[in-house]
N, C-alpha and C positions, 0 to 999 in steps of 0.2 A: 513808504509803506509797501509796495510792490514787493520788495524782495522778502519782507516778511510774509506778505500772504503769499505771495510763490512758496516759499519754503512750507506752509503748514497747509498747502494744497494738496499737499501728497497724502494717501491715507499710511503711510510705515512714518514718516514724520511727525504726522500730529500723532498715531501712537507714542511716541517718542516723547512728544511735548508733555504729554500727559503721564507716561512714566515718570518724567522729570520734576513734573506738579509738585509733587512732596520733600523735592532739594535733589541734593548733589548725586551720582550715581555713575558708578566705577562701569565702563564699557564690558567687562564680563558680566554686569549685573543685567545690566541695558541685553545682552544679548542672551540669555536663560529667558530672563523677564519675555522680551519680541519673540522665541524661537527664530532668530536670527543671524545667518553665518557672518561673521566679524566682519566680512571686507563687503557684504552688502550694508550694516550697520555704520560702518565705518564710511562710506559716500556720504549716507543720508546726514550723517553727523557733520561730514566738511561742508555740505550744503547749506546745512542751520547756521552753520558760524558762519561763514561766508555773509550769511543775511544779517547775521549779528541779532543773531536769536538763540546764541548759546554762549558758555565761556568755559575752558577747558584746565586743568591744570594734570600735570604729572607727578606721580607720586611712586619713585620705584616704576616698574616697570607698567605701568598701568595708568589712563588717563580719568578722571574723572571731568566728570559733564553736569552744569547747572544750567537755567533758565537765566538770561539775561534781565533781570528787575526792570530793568530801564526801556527795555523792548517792548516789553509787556506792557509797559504802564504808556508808552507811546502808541505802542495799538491801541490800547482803550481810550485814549484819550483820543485817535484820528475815527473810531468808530462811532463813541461819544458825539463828535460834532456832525459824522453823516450822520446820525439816525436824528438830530437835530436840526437837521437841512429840510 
């Protein structure tokens, strides 16, 4: 769980996260959306994957970005049992 909550420690990440809330979302959308220049955009993005807290696909010259289901539901699940500790 570490590299997940490192990754959504950052406050431009969890903005991130939370753009992504509603599904999938083309990097020029992601960066209108943040007011954010592409290649700082673009860190915080190889960061979340890296944590495998995103999944990417290219489409043309543009990549788009979703929430990893499975991330998510494994955070909830490892928060679930602290707050039951």
């Amino acid at each position: 769980m570490l590299p997940l909550l490192k990754a959504l420690a950052d406050p431009v990440r969890l903005e991130v996260a939370l753009a992504l809330a509603d599904g999938e979302r083309c990097v020029c959308e992601l960066t209108d959306q943040l007011n954010l220049a592409q290649s700082k955009l673009s860190f915080h993005l190889k960061v979340m994957r890296q944590a495998g807290l995103l999944e990417a696909r290219e489409q043309g010259r543009w990549v788009y970005y979703r929430l990893r289901p499975e991330a998510l539901e494994a955070l909830g699940v490892w928060l679930g049992q602290l707050a039951s500790s």
